[in-house]
Each structure stands twice: as structure tokens, then as C-alpha cells.
C-alpha positions as CSV (number, residue, x, y, z in Angstrom):
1,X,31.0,-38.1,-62.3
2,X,30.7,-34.6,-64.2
3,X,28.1,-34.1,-66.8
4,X,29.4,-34.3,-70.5
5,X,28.1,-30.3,-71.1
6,X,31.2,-29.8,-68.0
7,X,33.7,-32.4,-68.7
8,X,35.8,-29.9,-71.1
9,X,39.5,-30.8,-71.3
10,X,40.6,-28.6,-74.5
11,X,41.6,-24.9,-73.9
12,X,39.1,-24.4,-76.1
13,X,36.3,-25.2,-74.6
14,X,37.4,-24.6,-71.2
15,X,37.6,-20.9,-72.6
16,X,34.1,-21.7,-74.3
17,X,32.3,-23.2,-70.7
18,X,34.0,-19.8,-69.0
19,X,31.9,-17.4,-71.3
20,X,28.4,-19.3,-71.5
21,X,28.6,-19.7,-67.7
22,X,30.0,-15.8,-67.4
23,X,27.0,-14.7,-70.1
24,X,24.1,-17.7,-68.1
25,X,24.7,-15.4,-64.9
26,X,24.8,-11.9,-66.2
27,X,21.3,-12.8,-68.5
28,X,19.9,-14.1,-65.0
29,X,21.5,-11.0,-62.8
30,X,20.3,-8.3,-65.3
31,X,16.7,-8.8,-65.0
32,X,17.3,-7.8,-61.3
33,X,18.1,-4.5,-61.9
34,X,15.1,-4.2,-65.6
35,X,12.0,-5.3,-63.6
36,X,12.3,-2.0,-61.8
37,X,12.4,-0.4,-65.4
38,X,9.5,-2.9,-66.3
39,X,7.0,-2.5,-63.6
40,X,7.8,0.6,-62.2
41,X,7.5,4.0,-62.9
42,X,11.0,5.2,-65.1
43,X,12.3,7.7,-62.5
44,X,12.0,4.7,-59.9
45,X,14.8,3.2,-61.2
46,X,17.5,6.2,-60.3
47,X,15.5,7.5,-57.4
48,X,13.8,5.2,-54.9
49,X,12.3,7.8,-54.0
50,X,9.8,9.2,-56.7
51,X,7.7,5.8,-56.2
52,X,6.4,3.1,-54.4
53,X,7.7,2.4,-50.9
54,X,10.8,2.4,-49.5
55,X,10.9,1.2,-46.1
56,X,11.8,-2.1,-44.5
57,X,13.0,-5.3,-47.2
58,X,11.9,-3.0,-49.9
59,X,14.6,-0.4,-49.2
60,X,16.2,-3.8,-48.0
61,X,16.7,-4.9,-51.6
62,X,17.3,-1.7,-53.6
63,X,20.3,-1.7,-51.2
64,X,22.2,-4.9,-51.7
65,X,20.7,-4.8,-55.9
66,X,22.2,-1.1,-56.2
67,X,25.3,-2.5,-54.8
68,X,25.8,-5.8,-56.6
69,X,23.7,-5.6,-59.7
70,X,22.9,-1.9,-61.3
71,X,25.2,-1.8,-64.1
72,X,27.7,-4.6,-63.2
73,X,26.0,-7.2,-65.2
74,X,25.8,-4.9,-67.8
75,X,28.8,-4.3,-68.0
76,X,29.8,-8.1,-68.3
77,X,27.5,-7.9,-71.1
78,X,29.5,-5.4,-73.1
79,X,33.1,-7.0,-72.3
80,X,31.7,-10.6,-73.8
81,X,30.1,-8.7,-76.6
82,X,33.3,-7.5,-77.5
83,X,34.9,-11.2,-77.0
84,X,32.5,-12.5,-79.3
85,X,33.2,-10.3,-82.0
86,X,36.8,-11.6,-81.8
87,X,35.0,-15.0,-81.7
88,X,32.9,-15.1,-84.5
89,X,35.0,-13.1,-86.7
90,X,37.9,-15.8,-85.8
91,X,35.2,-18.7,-86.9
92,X,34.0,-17.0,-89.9
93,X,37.3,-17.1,-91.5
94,X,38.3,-20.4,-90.7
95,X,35.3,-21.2,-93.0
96,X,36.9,-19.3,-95.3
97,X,34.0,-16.4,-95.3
98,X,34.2,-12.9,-95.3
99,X,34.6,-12.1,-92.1
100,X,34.2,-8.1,-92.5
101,X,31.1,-8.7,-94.3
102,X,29.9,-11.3,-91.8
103,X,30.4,-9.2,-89.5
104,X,28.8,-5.8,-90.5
105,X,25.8,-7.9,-91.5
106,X,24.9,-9.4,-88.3
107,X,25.7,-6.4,-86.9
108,X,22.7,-4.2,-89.2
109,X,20.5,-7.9,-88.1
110,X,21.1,-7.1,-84.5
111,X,20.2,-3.5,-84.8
112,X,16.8,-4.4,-86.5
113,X,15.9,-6.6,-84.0
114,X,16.6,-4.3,-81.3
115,X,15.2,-1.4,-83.0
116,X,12.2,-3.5,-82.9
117,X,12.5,-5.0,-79.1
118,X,13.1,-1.0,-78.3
119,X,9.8,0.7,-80.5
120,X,7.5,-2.5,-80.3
121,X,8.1,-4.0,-76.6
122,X,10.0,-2.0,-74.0
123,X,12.4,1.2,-74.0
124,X,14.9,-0.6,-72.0
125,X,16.4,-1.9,-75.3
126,X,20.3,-2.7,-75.5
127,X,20.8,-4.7,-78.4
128,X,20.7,-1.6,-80.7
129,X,23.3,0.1,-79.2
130,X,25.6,-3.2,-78.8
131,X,25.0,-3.9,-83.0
132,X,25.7,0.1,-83.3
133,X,29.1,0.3,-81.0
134,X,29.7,-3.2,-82.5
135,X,30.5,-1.3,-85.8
136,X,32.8,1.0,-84.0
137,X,35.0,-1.7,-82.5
138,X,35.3,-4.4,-85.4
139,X,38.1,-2.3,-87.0
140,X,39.9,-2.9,-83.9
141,X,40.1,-6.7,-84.2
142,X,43.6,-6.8,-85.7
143,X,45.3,-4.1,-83.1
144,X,47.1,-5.5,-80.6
145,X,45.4,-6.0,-77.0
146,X,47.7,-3.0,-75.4
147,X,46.3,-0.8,-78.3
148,X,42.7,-2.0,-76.8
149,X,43.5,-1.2,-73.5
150,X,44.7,2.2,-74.1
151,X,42.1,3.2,-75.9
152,X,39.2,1.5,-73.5
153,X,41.3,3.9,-70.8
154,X,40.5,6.8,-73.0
155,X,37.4,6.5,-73.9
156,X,36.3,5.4,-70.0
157,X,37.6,8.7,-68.2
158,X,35.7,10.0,-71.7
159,X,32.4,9.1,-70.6
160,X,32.9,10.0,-66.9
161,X,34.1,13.4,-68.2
162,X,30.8,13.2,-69.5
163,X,28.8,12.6,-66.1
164,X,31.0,15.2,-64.1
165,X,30.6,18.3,-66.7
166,X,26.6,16.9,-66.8
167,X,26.6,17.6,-62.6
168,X,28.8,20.3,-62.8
169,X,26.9,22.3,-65.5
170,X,23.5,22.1,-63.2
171,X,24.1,25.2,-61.1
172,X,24.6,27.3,-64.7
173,X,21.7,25.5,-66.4
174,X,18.5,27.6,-67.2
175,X,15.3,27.5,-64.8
176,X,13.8,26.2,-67.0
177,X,16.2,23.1,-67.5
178,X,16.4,22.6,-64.4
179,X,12.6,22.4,-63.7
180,X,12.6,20.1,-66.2
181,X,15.0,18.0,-64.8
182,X,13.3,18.1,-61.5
183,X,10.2,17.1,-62.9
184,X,11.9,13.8,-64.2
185,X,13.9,13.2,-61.1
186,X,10.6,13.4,-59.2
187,X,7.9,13.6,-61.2
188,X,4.4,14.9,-60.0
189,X,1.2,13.0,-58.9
190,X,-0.4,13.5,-62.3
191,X,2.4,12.7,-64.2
192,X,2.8,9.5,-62.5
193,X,-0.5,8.7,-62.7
194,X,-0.7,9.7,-67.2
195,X,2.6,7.0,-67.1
196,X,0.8,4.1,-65.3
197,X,-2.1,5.1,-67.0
198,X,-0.5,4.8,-70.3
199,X,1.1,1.4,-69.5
200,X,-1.6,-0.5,-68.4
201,X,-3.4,0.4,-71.7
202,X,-3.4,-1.8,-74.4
203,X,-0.7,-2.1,-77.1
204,X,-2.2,0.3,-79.5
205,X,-3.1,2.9,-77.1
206,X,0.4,2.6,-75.8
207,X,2.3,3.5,-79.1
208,X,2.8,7.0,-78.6
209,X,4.0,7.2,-75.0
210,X,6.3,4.0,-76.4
211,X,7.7,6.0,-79.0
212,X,8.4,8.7,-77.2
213,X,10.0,7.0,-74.4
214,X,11.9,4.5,-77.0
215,X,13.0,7.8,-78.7
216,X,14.3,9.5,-75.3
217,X,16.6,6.4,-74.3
218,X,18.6,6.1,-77.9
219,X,19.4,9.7,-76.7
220,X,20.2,9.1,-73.4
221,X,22.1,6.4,-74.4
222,X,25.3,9.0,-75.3
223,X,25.9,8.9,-71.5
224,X,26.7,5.1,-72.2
225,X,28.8,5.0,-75.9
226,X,31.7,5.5,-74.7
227,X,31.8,3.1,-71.7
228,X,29.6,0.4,-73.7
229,X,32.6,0.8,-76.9
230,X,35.5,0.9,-74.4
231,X,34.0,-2.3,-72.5
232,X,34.3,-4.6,-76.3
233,X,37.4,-3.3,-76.5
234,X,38.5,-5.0,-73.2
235,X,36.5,-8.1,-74.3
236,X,38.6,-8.3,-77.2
237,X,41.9,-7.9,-75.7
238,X,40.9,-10.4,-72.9
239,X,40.3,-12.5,-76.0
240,X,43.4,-11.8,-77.4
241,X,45.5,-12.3,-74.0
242,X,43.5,-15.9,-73.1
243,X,42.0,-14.2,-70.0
244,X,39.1,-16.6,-70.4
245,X,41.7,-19.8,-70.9
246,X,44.5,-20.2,-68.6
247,X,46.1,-16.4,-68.3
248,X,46.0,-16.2,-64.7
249,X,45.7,-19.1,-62.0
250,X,43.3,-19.1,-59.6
251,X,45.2,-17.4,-56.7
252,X,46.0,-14.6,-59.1
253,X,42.0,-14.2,-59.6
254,X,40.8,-14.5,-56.5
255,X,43.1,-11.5,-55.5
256,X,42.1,-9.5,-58.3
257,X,38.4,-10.2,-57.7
258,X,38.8,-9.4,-54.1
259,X,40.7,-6.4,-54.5
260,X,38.4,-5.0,-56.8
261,X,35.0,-6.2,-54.9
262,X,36.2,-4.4,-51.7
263,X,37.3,-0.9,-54.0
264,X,34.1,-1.3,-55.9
265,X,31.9,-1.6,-52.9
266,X,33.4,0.7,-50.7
267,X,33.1,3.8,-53.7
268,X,29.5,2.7,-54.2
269,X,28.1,2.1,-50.6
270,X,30.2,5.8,-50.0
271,X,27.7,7.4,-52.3
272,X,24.4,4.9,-51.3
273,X,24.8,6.3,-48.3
274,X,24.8,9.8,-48.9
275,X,21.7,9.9,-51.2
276,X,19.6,8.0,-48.4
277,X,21.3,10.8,-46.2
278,X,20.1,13.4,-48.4
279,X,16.9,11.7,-50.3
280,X,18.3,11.3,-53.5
281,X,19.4,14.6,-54.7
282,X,19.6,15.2,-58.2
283,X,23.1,15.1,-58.6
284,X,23.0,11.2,-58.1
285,X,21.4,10.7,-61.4
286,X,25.4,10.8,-62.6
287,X,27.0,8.6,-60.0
288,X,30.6,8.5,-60.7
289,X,31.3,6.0,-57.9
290,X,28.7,3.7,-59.5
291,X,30.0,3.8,-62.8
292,X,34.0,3.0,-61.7
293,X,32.5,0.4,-59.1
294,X,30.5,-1.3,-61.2
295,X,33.6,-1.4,-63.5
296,X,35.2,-3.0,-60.9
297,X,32.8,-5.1,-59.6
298,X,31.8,-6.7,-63.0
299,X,35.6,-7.6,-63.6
300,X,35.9,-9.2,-60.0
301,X,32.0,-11.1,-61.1
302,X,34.3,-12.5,-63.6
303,X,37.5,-13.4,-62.6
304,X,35.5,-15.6,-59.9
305,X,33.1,-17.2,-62.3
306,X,36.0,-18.6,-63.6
307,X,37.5,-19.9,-60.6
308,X,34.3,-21.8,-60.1
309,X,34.9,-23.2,-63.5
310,X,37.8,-24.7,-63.1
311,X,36.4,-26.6,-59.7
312,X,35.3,-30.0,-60.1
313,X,32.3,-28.7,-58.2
314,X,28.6,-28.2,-58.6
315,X,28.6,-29.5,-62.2
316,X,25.0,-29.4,-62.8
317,X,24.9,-25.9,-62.1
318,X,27.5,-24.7,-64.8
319,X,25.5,-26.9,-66.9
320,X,22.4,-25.1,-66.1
321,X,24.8,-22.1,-66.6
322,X,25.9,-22.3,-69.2
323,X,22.8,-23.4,-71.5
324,X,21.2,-20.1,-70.4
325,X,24.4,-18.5,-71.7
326,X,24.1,-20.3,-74.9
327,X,20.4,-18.9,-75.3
328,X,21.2,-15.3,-74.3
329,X,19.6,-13.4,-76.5
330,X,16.7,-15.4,-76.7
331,X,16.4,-15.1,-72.7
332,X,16.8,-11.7,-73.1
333,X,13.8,-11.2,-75.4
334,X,11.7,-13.6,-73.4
335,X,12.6,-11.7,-70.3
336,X,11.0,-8.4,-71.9
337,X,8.4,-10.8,-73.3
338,X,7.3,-12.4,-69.9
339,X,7.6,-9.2,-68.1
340,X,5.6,-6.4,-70.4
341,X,3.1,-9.3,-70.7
342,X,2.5,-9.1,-66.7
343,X,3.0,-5.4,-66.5
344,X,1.8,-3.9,-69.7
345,X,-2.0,-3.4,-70.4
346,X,-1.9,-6.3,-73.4
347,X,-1.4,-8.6,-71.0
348,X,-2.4,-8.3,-67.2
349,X,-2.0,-4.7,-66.5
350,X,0.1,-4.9,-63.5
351,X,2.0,-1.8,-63.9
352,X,2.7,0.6,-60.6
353,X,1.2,-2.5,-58.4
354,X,4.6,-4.2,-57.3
355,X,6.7,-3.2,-55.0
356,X,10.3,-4.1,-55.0
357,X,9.9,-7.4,-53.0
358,X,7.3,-8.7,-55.2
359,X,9.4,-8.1,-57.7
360,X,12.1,-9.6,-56.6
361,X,9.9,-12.9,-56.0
362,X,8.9,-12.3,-59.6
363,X,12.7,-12.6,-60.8
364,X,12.9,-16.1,-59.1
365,X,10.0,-17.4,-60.8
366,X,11.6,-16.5,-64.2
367,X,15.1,-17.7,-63.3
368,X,14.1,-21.0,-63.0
369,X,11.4,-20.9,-65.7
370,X,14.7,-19.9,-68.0
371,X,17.2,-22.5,-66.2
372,X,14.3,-25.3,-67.1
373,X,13.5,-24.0,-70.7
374,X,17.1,-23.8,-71.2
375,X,18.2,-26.7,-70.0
376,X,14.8,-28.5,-72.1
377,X,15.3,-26.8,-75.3
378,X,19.4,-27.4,-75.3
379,X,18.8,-31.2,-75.6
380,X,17.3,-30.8,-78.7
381,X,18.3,-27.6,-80.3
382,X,21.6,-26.6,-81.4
383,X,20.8,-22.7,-80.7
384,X,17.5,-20.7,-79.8
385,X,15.0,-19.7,-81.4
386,X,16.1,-16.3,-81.9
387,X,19.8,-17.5,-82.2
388,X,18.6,-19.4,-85.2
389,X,16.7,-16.3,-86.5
390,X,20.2,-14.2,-86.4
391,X,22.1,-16.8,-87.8
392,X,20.1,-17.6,-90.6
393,X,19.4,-13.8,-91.6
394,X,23.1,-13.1,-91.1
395,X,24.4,-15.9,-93.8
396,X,21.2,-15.7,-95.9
397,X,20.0,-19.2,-95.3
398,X,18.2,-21.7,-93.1
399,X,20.4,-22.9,-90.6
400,X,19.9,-26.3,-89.1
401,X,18.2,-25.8,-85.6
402,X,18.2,-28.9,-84.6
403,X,21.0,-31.5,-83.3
404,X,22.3,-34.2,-85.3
């Protein structure tokens, strides 16, 4: 017999199971890809190469997590973002609020609390930039989904313009550039030592380098704008076409998300390949055939989530799902929380000592320390802890927390 938190019949909350399950997996998958930012040093991330070892089940699982996490799960991220703008705006008015007002509110709220995740936490931030790109797409809301599309189109090939001039402008750069560059790509003994150095030390001691590194990613973060605005977009005209309801069956899906799974993985392993080959030249720090493969890939993650849904099948698990979708922003702060408390000198200092399959063990452990708080907290609560803290701030009152 299915649990009651699965036995939807409604389109509505069919729709409503298919995002908290869609949003439960992408919290979990994402830490995948941020404990490398989190306990390793920042060049890591891009090239394997610059630190720690890369041999055996350590190369073993940047492999298969290049593949099918690095920026897929973020991108599911920004295509429910957008749905939820849709959503909430759609649920504000049927209370008969403002819903422009509601919406640029919570948006400012957001961007505060991620301006403080980013400056007093970890650089890895991205809840300033959804609030911030959140702006940029409400206007959108009443366009019709074909507008949406168009424009996503745009401002994609937009933001891969952006990556091939960024490689193609290399050979005309300035020495000086370009040693710069180099020296971020692979950075030298001593400057890998001054960054472990400076995150094992304790929170104080560690405000400058966090500044300055907090500082650096809201400006790398124009190589993302574009493709995080252009992914809303989508998530409001899937809204608007029911592509989270009944818009395609399942044979249409399963086509789709095999179609785009095999094109997705064949452009990235192509390009994998050839940086092992060559030992990560710079160049691969704007991989085109990531960024159209994870596009890909994160739409085929998707479309097969919700085939699962509509299975009578493993109904604890989309239970267990979907509560961790309901808490994502809450998981997502306790993610940074649990991790810069392992890693980070205010806590146990373990920065620089953890190579990739520790890590990976590491992720486990807080997938099912989330599943179980989720799971826990949902019985009581009617939102999280930091759901609650939105909400309220956003209509200027206390919201009831708990369940009736």
C-alpha cells in the first residue's frame, strides 16, 4: 500500500510530487560535485591535476562525477528555480496578494541570505545569483512559453559565445595575463600551501582570504548569467506547458531522456578524454561540450525522475525524496554548514587532507544524515527552518511552522 506523502491522484500534486522528488535528488547530487570546492584546493575542482592524487578510484570517481554530476544538477536547479517563480507568483495571487511585490521581496530576502552564506561561510554561494537572475526573469511570467524558449535559445548560445571568445582570446592575451591565469590553473607549492593554510585557520583569521575569494566568484559568475537566466526561463515555460503534469507519456520521456543522455555523454567523455590525454590544458577551464552536455543531461535527469513518479514503485523512496526536496534550501545551508565545519579551521581543520574517495564516502554519510533529518523534521514541520525564516521575512510575519 503506497505511503499517503505518494498516493497523489490530483494533477496538482502529481505535478507537485514531480518537483520535490526532481529538487530531493538534485540537493543530494550537488554536494557531489561542492565537496571538491569545500575540501579541496579551488583550482582542484577544474583541474584534477593541480592537487591531490589522481590515480586509481580517485581518478576513478572524478571520471564518472565529471560525467554525470558537474553542472547537471545545477542546472536542474535553475530550471525549478524558474518553475517556482511561476509557482509562487500563481499562489500569491490566488490569495489575493501582490504578487510583483511578493515576489521582488523574497527575491532581495534570498539575496541577503546568500550574500551572507557567500561572505560568512563558503564562496561556493548560489543563492545570490538565483535571487539576482530571479529579478531578470519575473517580467517574463506573463509571455507566452514559445517567447521563453526563444529567448532561453538566445541567451544559451549567449553565454557559450562567451566561453569560446574567453579560449579564443588566450593566444592574443598579454604575458602577463596569461601567467596569471597559469598560476590559477595550476597554482605553485607555496600558493597552495598560503590557501590550506588560510582554511584551516579559524574564522576570524580566515575573513580576508574569504572575502577575497567570495568577491572573485560574484565576478566569475558572468560566465554563468546568461545560462542560469536562460535555464528559469525554461522552468517557467515547462510550467506553463504542464511538462511536470501529464505533457508527455512515458514513452515520449524515456526517448527524450535517452536521446539526450547518449548526446550529452558522448560530447563530454569526447573532451574528458582529451584533457587526461593532454593533462588538463588550460583551455578546458571553458568546456563547451560540458556546458551543452550538461544541458542535456540535466533535461534527460528529469524527464526520468518523472517516469519513476508515475510508477507505483519504491514509494518510500519518493517519500524520502521528496521531503528533502521540500527542505532544499535548508539542506543546502546545512550542507555548507556540515562541510566547512569538517574542513574549515573553526571546526576540525581538515582542509587539503581528503582525497576524492574520502570524499565521496563523506557525501554518503550526509545523504542519509539529510534523508533521516528530512524525513524526521517533515512529520512535524510544515517547512524548514530556513523555509520558515524566508517566508516569514518575505510577508512580514511569523509564519506557522508547525503542522496543524
Amino acid at each position: 500500500m503506497p505511503n499517503k506523502s505518494t498516493a497523489n491522484h490530483t494533477p496538482e500534486k502529481k505535478r507537485q510530487l514531480n518537483l520535490d522528488v526532481i529538487r530531493g535528488t538534485a540537493l543530494l547530487g550537488i554536494l557531489i560535485m561542492n565537496i571538491q570546492s569545500f575540501s579541496m584546493i579551488s583550482s582542484a575542482y577544474s583541474n584534477p591535476l593541480s592537487f591531490g592524487d589522481f590515480s586509481g578510484l580517485n581518478k576513478t570517481i572524478y571520471y564518472f562525477s565529471h560525467i554525470f554530476a558537474d553542472q547537471k544538477f545545477m542546472t536542474i536547479f535553475s530550471i525549478l528555480f524558474g518553475a517556482s517563480i511561476l509557482l509562487v507568483a500563481s499562489g500569491n495571487e490566488a490569495k489575493g496578494l501582490n504578487a510583483f511585490k511578493m515576489h521582488y521581496r523574497r527575491m532581495v530576502i534570498l539575496a541577503c541570505i546568500g550574500l551572507l552564506h557567500l561572505y560568512c561561510l563558503w564562496y561556493g554561494d548560489i543563492l545570490f545569483m538565483y535571487a539576482v537572475m530571479g529579478m531578470l526573469a519575473y517580467p517574463a511570467r506573463n509571455k507566452t512559453a514559445k517567447f521563453m524558449l526563444i529567448t532561453a535559445s538566445i541567451l544559451l548560445m549567449i553565454n557559450a559565445a562567451v566561453y569560446y571568445t574567453a579560449t579564443e582570446a588566450m593566444p592574443y592575451m598579454s604575458q602577463a595575463d596569461i601567467q596569471e591565469l597559469a598560476t590559477d590553473w595550476v597554482p605553485s607549492s607555496e600558493a597552495i600551501e598560503e590557501e590550506i593554510f588560510a582554511n584551516q585557520s579559524n574564522w576570524i583569521a580566515q575573513t580576508s582570504y574569504r572575502t577575497q575569494m567570495a568577491t572573485e566568484m560574484l565576478f566569475s559568475g558572468t560566465f554563468y548569467y546568461c545560462r542560469v537566466l536562460a535555464l528559469m526561463l525554461i522552468g517557467m515555460a515547462m510550467i506553463k506547458l504542464n511538462f511536470f503534469g501529464e505533457r508527455f507519456n512515458n514513452k515520449s520521456l524515456l526517448m527524450q531522456a535517452i536521446f539526450c543522455s547518449l548526446l550529452g555523454v558522448f560530447l563530454i567523455l569526447n573532451r574528458l578524454n582529451y584533457n587526461i590525454f593532454s593533462n588538463f590544458p588550460i583551455s578546458a577551464m571553458f568546456d563547451q561540450e560540458n556546458y551543452w552536455g550538461s544541458l542535456m543531461m540535466g533535461y534527460a535527469y528529469i524527464c526520468l525522475i518523472i517516469v519513476f513518479c508515475r510508477f507505483k514503485v519504491l514509494n518510500r523512496v519518493k517519500s524520502y525524496l521528496s521531503q528533502v526536496g521540500r527542505l532544499a534550501l535548508t539542506n543546502y545551508l546545512v550542507q555548507t554548514i556540515i562541510c566547512t565545519f569538517i574542513f574549515y579551521g573553526w571546526g576540525l581543520g581538515k582542509f587539503g587532507t581528503f582525497e576524492r574517495k574520502d570524499q565521496l564516502l563523506l557525501v554518503i554519510c550526509i545523504w542519509v544524515f539529510q534523508i533521516l533529518f528530512s524525513v524526521r523534521w517533515m512529520k512535524t514541520f510544515r517547512v524548514g527552518p530556513f523555509e520558515w525564516l524566508w517566508r516569514s521575512l518575505t510577508y512580514g510575519s511569523v509564519q506557522n511552522i508547525k503542522k496543524t
